[in-house]
N, C-alpha and C positions, 0 to 999 in steps of 0.2 A: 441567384440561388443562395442558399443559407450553406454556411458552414458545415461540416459532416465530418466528425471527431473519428479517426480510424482504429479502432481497437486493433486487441490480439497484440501483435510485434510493431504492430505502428501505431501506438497511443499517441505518441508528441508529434503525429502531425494530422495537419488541421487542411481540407480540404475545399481549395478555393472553386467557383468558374465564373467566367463571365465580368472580367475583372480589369479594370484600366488601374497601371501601375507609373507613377511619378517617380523616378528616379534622378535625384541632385547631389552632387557632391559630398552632401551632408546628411542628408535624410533618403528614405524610400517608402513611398507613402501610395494605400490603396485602404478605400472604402473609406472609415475613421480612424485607421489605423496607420501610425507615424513610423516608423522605425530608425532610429541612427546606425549609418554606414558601420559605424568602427564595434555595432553588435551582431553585425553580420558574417558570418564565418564563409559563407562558399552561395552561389549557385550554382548547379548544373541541371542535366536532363535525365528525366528516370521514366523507366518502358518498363512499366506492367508492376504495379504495388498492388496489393490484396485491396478490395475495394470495401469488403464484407467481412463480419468477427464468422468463426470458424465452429460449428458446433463440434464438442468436442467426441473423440471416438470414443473414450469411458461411455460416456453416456449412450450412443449408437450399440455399442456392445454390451450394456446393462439391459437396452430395449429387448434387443436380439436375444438374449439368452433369458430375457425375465419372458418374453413371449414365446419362446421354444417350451418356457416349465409351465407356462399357463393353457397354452394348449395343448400339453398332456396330458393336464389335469381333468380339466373339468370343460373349458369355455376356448373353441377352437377358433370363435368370431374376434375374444377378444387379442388373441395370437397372433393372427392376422392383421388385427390392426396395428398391434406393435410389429410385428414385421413390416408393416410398409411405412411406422415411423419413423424405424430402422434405417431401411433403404432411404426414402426422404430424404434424411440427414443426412447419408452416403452419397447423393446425388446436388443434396445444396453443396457441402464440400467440395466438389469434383469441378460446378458449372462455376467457378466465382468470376467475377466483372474486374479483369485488372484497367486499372488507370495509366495515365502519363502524361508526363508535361513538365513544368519548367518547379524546380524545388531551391524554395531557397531555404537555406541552413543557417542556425543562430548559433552563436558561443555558447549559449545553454544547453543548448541539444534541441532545441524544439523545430519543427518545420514548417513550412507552407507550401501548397503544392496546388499551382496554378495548372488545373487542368486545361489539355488542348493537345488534339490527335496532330497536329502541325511536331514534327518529329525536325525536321530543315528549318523552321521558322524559331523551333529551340533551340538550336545548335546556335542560329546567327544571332539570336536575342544575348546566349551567353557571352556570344562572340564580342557583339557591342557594348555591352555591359562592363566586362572587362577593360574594353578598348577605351571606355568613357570613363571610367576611374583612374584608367591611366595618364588619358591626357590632362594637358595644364590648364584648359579653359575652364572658369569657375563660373558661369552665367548663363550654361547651358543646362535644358531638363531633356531627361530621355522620357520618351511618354508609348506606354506598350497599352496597347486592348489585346487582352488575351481570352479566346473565345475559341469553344470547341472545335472549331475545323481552323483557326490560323493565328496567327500570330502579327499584329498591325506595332510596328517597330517605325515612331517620329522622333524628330529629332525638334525640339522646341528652344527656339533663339527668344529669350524677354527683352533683348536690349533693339528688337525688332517688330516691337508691336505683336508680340507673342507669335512670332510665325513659326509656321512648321512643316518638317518637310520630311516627307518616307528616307530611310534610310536602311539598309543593309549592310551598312560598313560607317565607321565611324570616319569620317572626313576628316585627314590631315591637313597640319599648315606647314 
């Protein structure tokens, strides 16, 4: 899926799905896009961001009161109609579509926000994540498919004929 730019209070971030993510010591790299580690401020996991920009109530209560004066007047069909455009926008408001998934944070302030209902399979990605910047090995890639219902977390050796293998914990030596 394409990109989906979040208005309203989440302008800087930018929403992924469906997405295989390279992660190396030095770079973190998904679609054509490279990133360097040391621009990267935070991962974590985030439940429930506005998914939709917000009509705003000015406008809902301009409706409402411009159609209370208009059928007073004269035309009580066209009242109606702004009262249920009224309402409408009272009820887009109320039903919004929140997301969640795994957010990563820049030093800019900008974000990315790999959707995926997998809530356990975020926690452990940030967990590895972590765990793999911290260790010393420099010739390993973390390799995540992040897809609406889960979270596929390998763990990729080059110095092995590119093998790979599921992991849920970062393997000590």
């Amino acid at each position: 899926m394409s990109d989906i730019n979040l208005s309203s209070t989440n302008r800087n971030i930018h929403v992924l799905n469906n997405k295989t993510v390279f992660l190396t010591k030095n770079t973190v790299r998904f679609s054509e896009n490279v990133y360097f580690v040391h621009n990267i401020e935070s991962f974590s996991a985030v439940n429930g961001i506005d998914y939709r920009t917000e009509i705003s109530y000015t406008i809902i209560i301009f409706l409402f009161i411009l159609g209370l004066f208009v059928s007073s007047i004269n035309s009580p069909t066209l009242g109606l109609l702004m009262y249920t455009l009224a309402l409408g926008g009272t009820v887009f408001n109320l039903c919004k579509k929140k997301i969640k998934g795994l957010l990563m944070t820049f030093n800019s302030g900008n974000k990315i926000l790999f959707v995926t209902n997998d809530n356990i399979g975020t926690k452990n990605a940030i967990s590895v994540i972590y765990d793999f910047y911290e260790n010393e090995k420099q010739d390993l890639t973390i390799k995540m498919n992040i897809s609406e219902s889960v979270i596929e977390i390998k763990l990729v050796d080059k110095n092995r004929d590119y093998y790979e293998q599921n992991i849920f914990y970062l393997p000590r030596e």
